[in-house]
C-alpha positions as CSV (number, residue, x, y, z in Angstrom):
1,X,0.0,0.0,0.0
2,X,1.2,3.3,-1.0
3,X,2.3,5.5,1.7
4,X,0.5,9.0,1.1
5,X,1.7,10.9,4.4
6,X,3.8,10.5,7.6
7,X,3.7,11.5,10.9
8,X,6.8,10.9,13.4
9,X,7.9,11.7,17.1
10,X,11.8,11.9,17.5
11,X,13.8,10.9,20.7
12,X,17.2,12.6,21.5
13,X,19.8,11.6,24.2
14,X,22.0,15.0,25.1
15,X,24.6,14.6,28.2
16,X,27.5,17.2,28.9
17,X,28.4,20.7,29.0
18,X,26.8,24.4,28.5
19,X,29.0,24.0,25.2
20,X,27.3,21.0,23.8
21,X,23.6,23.1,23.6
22,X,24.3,25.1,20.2
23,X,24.8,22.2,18.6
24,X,21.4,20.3,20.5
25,X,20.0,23.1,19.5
26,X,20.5,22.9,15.9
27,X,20.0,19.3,16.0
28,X,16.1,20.0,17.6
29,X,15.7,22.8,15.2
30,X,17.1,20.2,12.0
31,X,13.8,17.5,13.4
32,X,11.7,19.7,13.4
33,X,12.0,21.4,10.0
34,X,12.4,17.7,8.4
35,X,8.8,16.9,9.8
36,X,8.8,15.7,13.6
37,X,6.0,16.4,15.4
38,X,7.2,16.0,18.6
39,X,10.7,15.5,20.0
40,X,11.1,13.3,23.4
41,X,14.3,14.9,25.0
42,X,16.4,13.1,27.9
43,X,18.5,15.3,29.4
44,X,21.7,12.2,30.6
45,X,23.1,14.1,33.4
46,X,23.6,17.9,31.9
47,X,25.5,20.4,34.0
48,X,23.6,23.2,33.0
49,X,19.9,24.0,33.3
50,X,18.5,22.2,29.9
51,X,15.2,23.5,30.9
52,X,15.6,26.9,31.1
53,X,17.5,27.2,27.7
54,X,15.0,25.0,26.1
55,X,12.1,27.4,26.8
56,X,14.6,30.2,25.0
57,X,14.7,28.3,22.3
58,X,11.6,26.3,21.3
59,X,7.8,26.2,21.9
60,X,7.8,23.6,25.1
61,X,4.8,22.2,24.4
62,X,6.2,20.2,21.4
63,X,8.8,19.2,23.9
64,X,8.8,16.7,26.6
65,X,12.1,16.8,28.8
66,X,13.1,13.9,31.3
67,X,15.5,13.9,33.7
68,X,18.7,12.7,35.1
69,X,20.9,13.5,37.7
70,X,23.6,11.8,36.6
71,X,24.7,10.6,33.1
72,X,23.2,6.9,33.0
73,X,25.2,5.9,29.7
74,X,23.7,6.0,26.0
75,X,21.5,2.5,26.4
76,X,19.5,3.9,29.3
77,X,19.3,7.5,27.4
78,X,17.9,5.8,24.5
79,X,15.4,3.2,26.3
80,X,14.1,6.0,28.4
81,X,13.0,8.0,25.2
82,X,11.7,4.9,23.7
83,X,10.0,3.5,26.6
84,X,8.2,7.0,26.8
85,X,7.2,7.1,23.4
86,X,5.6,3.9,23.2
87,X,3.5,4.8,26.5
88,X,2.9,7.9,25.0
89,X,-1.3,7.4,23.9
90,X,-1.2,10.4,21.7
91,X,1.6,9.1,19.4
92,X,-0.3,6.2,17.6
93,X,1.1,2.8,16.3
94,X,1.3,4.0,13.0
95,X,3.2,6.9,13.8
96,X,7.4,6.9,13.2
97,X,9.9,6.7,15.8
98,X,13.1,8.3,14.6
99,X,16.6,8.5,16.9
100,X,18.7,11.3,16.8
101,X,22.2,12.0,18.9
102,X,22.4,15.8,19.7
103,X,25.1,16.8,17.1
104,X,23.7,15.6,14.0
105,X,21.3,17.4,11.7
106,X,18.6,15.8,10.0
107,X,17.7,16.8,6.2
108,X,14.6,19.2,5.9
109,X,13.4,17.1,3.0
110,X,13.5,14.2,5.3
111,X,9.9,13.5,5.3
112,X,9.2,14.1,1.6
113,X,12.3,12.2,0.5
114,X,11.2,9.1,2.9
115,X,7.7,8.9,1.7
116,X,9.0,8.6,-2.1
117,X,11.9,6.2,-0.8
118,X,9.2,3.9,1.1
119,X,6.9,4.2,-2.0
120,X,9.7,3.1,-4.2
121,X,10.5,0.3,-2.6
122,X,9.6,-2.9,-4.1
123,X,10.0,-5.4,-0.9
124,X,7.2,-7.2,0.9
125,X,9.7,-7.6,3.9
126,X,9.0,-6.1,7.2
127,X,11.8,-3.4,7.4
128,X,12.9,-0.4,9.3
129,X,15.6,2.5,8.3
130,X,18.8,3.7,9.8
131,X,19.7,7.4,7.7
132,X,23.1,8.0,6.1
133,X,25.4,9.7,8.0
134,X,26.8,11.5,5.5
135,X,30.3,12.5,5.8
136,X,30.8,9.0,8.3
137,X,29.3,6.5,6.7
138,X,32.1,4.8,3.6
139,X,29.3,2.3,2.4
140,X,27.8,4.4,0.1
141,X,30.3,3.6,-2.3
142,X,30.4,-0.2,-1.9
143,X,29.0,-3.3,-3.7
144,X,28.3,-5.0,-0.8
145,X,27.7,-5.4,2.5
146,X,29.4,-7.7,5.8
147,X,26.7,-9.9,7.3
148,X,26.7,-11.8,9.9
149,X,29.4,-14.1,9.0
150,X,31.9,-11.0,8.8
151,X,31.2,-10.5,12.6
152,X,31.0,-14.4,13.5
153,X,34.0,-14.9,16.3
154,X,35.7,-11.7,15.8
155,X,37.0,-8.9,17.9
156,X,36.1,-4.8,17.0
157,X,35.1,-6.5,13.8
158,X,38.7,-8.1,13.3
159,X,38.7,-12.2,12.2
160,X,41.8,-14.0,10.7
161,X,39.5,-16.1,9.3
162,X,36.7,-13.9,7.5
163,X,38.4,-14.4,4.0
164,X,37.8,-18.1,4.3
165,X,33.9,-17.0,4.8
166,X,30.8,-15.5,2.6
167,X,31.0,-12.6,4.9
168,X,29.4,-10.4,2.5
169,X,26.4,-10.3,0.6
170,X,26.6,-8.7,-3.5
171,X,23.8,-5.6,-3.3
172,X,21.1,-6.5,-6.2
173,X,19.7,-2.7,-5.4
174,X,20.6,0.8,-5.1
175,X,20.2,0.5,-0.8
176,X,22.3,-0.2,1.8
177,X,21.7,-3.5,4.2
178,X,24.1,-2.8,7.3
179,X,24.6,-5.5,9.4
180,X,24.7,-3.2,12.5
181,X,23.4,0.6,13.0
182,X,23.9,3.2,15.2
183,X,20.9,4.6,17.5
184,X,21.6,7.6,15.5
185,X,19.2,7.8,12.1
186,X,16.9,4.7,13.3
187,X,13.5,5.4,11.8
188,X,11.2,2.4,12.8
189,X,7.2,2.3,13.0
190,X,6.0,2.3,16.8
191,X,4.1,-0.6,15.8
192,X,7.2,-2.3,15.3
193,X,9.2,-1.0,17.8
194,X,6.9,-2.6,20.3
195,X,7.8,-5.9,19.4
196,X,11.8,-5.2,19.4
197,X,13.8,-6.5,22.4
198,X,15.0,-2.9,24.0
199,X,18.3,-4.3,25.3
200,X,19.1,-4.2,29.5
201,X,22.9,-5.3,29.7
202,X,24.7,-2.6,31.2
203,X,26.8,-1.7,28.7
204,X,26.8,2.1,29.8
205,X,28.5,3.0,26.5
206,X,28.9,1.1,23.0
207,X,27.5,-2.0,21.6
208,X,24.1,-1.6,23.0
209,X,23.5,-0.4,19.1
210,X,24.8,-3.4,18.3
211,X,22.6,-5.1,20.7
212,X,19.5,-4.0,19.6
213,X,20.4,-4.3,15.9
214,X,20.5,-8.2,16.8
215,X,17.2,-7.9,18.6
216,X,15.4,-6.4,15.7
217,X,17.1,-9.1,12.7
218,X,15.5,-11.7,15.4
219,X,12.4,-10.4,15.0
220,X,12.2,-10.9,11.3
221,X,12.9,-7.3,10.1
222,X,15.3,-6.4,7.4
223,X,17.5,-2.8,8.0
224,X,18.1,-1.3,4.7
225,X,19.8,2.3,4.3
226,X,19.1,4.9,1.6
227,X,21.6,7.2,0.6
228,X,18.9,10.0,-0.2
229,X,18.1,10.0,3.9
230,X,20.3,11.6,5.6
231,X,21.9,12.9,8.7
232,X,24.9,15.5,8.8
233,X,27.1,16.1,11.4
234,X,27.9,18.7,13.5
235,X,30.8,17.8,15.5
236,X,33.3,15.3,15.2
237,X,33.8,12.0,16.6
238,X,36.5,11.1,18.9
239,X,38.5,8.8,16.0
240,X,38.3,11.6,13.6
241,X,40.9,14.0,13.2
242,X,39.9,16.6,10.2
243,X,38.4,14.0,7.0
244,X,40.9,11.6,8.6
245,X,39.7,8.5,10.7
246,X,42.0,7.7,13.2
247,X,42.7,4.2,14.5
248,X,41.6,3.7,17.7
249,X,44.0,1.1,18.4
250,X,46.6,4.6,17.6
251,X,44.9,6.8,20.1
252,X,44.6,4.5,22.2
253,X,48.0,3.6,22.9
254,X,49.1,7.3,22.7
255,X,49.1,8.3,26.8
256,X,47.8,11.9,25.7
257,X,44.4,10.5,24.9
258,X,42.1,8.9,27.4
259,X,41.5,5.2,27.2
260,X,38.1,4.8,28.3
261,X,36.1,5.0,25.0
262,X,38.5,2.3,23.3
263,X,38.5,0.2,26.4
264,X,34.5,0.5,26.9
265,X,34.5,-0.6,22.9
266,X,35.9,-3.4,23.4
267,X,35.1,-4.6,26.7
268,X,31.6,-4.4,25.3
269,X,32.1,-6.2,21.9
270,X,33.8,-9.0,23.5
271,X,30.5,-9.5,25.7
272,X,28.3,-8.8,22.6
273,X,30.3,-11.3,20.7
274,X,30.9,-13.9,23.2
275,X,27.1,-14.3,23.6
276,X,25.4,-13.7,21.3
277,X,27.2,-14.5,17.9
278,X,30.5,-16.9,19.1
279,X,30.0,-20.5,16.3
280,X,33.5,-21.7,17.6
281,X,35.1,-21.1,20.7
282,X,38.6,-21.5,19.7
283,X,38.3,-19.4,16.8
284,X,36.8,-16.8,19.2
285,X,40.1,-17.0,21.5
286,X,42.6,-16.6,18.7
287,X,40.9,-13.4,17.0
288,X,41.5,-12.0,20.5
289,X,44.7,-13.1,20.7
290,X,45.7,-11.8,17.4
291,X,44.1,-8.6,18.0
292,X,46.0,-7.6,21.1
293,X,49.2,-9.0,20.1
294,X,49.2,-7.2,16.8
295,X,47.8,-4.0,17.7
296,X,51.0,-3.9,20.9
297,X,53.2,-4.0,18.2
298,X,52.2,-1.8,15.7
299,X,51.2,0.7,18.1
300,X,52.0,-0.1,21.8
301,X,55.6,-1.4,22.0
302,X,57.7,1.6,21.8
303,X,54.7,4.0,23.2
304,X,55.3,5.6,26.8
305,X,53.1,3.7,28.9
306,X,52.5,0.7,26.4
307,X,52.7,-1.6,28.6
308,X,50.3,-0.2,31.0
309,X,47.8,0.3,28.5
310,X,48.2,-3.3,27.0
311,X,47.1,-4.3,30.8
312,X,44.2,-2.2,30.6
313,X,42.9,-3.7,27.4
314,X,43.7,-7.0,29.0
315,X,41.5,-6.6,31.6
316,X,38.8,-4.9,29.7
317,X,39.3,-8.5,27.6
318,X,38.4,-10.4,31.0
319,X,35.8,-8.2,31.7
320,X,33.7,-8.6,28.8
321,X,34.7,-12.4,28.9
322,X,32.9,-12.5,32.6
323,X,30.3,-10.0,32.1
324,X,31.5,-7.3,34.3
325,X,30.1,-4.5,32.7
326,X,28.7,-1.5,34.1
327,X,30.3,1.9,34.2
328,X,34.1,2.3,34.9
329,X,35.1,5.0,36.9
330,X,38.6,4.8,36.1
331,X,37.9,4.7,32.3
332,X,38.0,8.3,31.6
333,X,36.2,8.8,28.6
């Protein structure tokens, strides 16, 4: 059935500083040009009074704020807003849920362009979107895409043994099918959001994307990405330096950088993995294996402080491999 209109709510996670607001502010102002009719806002911990520059800003009636004291990571920040949506009797089942970090801006032809996309499509599978994020996202230009073999045992995405594997599948159309998508730019149905697994691990930060991505292939939906919805940024990422992508393994290992968003990445994927997409043990262990020893040499051996780092990703390692999870307070992110 041809999709003639659309009506969608928008959830946004925002955490931090007085300094991160001009950019929340333009993400707000970005949803609400592209179509939103509402925007569920959860203020993760803020050390300045969200409130009071929100009623500057914007009409607060189109607005619905909930607080933390404290910053509860990005999987409670993201549950929260769609936990409150769903119980929210004025946005129907029909209506669109769509996830938005606070530094990205959404196109203001988002809800034509999605309408025609949708209508376009010729797929009788049950779906949902995740937007481009253009400017991040390499994939536009490939052929193909990693499934779930690609991932199968591995580390951060790292296998020895993915070339001996059908870890990707050829495209046959003009869309993207990512294996896993950010909570940024997911655009699902309400309707089908309700029967989606919201993850509860305590992951804090990282991989609960990853989670959920798992929880909605298990429910029989497909993801697909079009490259004519999109999401911009406006700030960059901590692996980006300039256009350039950084290896985290290299900032990582260099002491003037924090570890904790490298050590929190992989403490979590090693969990994720482990549990929910290890075929063979052993394979498993020497992907790890590889992937420490390998990354202490290229990056770690002659580094000041290499050798405490490499204990640090060690024990993020065990971590994952027990399930001791949670927030780290010596991780400084």
């Amino acid at each position: 059935m041809k999709k003639e209109n659309l009506s969608f709510v928008t959830v946004i996670v925002t955490y931090g500083s007085k300094a991160r607001f001009s950019n929340l502010s333009r993400t707000i102002d970005s949803a609400f040009k592209g179509g939103t009719t509402k925007v569920f806002l959860i203020n993760n911990g803020c050390e300045y009074d969200l409130h009071q520059c929100i009623v500057e800003d914007f009409p607060t009636e189109k607005i619905d704020v909930f607080d933390f004291e404290v910053n509860q990571g990005s999987l409670v920040g993201f549950r929260t807003g769609l936990e409150l949506v769903l119980k929210d009797s004025k946005v129907s089942n029909n209506d669109y849920v769509l996830i938005l970090d606070d530094d990205v801006i959404l196109d203001s032809q988002f809800k034509k362009n999605f309408i025609f996309v949708e209508n376009k499509l010729n797929s009788v599978q049950r779906h949902i979107w995740s937007l481009f994020r253009e400017g991040r996202d390499g994939s536009v230009s490939e052929k193909f895409d990693k499934n779930s073999k690609y991932y199968q045992n591995s580390i951060a995405g790292f296998s020895v043994f993915q070339r001996f594997t059908h870890s990707v599948t050829m495209r046959k159309d003009n869309l993207g099918h990512p294996f896993f998508i950010p909570w940024a730019g997911t655009f699902i149905c309400k309707k089908d959001l309700a029967t989606i697994k919201i993850p509860k691990v305590d992951y804090f930060v990282y991989e609960d994307d990853a989670d959920f991505s798992l929880n909605i292939r298990e429910q029989g939906y497909e993801i697909y990405r079009s490259y004519d919805l999109k999401l911009r940024e406006s700030s960059s990422s901590w692996f980006e330096n300039g256009r350039k992508t950084e290896s985290g393994y290299k900032l990582f290992y260099d002491v003037n950088n924090n570890p904790g968003r490298f050590l929190y990445k992989i403490r979590n994927n090693v969990f994720l993995i482990k549990n929910r997409m290890t075929t063979n043990g052993l394979l498993f262990y020497v992907n790890i294996f590889i992937f420490i020893l390998a990354g202490f040499i290229r990056y770690g051996i002659f580094a000041r402080h290499g050798v405490s780092r490499l204990f640090q990703l060690c024990a993020a390692v065990r971590d994952g491999m027990s399930g001791h999870l949670g927030e780290n307070r010596n991780w400084k992110l």
